[in-house]
C-alpha positions as CSV (number, residue, x, y, z in Angstrom):
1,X,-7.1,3.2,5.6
2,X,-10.4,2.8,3.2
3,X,-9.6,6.3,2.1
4,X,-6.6,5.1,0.0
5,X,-8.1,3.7,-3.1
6,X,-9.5,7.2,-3.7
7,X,-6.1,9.4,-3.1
8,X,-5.9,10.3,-6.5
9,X,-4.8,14.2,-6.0
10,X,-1.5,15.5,-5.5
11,X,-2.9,17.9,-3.3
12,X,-4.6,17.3,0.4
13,X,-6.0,19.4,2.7
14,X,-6.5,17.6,5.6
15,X,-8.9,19.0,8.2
16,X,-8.9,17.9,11.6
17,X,-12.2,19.3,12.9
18,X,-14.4,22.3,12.9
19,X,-12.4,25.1,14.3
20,X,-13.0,25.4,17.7
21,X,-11.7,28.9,18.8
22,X,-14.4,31.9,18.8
23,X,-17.2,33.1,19.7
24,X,-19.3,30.3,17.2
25,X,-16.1,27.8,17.3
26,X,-16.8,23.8,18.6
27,X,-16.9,23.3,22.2
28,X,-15.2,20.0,21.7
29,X,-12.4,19.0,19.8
30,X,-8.8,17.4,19.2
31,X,-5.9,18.4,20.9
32,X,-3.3,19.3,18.8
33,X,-0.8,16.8,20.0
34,X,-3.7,14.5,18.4
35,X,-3.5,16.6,15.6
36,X,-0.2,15.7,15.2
37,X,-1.0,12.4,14.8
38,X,-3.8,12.1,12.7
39,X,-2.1,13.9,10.5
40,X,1.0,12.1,10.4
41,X,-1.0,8.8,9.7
42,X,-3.7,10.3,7.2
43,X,0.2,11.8,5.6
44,X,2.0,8.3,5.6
45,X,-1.4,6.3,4.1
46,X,-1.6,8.9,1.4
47,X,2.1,8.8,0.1
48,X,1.4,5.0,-0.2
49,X,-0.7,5.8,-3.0
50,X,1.1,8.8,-4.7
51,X,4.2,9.4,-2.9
52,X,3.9,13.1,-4.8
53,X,0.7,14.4,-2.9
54,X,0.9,17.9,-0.8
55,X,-0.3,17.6,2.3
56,X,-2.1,20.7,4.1
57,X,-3.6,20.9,7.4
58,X,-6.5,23.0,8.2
59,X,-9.3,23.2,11.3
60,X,-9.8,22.2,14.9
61,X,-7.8,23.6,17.2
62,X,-5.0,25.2,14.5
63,X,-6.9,28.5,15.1
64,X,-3.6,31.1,15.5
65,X,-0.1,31.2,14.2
66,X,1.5,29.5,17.2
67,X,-0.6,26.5,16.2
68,X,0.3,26.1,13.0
69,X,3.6,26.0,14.3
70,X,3.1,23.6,16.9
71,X,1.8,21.3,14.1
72,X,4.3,22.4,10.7
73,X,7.2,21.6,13.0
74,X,6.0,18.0,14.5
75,X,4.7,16.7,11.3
76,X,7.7,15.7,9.0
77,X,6.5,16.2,5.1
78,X,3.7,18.4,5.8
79,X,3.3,21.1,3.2
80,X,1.5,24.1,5.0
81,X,-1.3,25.3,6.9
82,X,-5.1,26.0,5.0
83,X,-6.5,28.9,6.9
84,X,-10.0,30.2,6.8
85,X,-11.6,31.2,10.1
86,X,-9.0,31.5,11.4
87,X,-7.4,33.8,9.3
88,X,-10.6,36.0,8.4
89,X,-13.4,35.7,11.1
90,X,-10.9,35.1,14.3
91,X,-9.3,37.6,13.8
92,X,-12.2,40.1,13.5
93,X,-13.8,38.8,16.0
94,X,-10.6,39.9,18.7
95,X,-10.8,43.5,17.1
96,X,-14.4,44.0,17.1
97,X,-14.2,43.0,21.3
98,X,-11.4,44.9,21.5
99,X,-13.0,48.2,20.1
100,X,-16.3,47.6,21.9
101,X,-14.4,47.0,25.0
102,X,-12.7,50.6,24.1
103,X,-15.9,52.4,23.8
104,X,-16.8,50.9,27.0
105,X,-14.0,52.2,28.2
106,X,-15.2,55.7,27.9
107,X,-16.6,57.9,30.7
108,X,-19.4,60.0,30.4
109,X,-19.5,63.2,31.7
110,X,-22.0,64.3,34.2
């Protein structure tokens, strides 16, 4: 892969897209079965180089816990997830709807 000659690292965060969960996520994305496989390959080219790096994942559709499980326990090697949206704005985003929805919720007396 032409990225190679510049693995120079021992840490990679690999990100497999814009995250596409939310109310501002990507419409379009990877699956994460594709996931899986990008990341195994972009994995196996960069331990060519420096058989030390740490890989992370991070992005597309690894939006909740249950998909950073999906991936962690497919990808042999891989050293951990990188969260960011989906561990701060996600997650605010499901409580803020979930409070609106309860003041919604309330009836006004007449």
């Amino acid at each position: 892969m032409p990225f190679q000659r510049h693995v120079q690292s021992a840490k990679m965060c690999f990100a497999v897209g814009l995250t596409s969960s939310g109310t501002i996520g990507a419409k379009t994305g990877k699956s994460l079965e594709q996931c899986v496989e990008d990341i195994q390959a972009i994995q196996a080219a960069a331990r060519e180089v420096r058989d030390d790096v740490i890989v992370l994942c991070h992005g597309g559709p690894i939006a909740k816990p249950e998909d950073a499980r999906f991936v962690l326990e497919r990808c042999k090697g891989l050293h951990g997830f990188f969260g960011a949206s989906s561990m701060e704005r996600l997650p605010v985003e499901e409580a803020i709807a979930g409070v609106t929805r309860e003041f919604k919720g309330i009836p006004i007396s007449k």
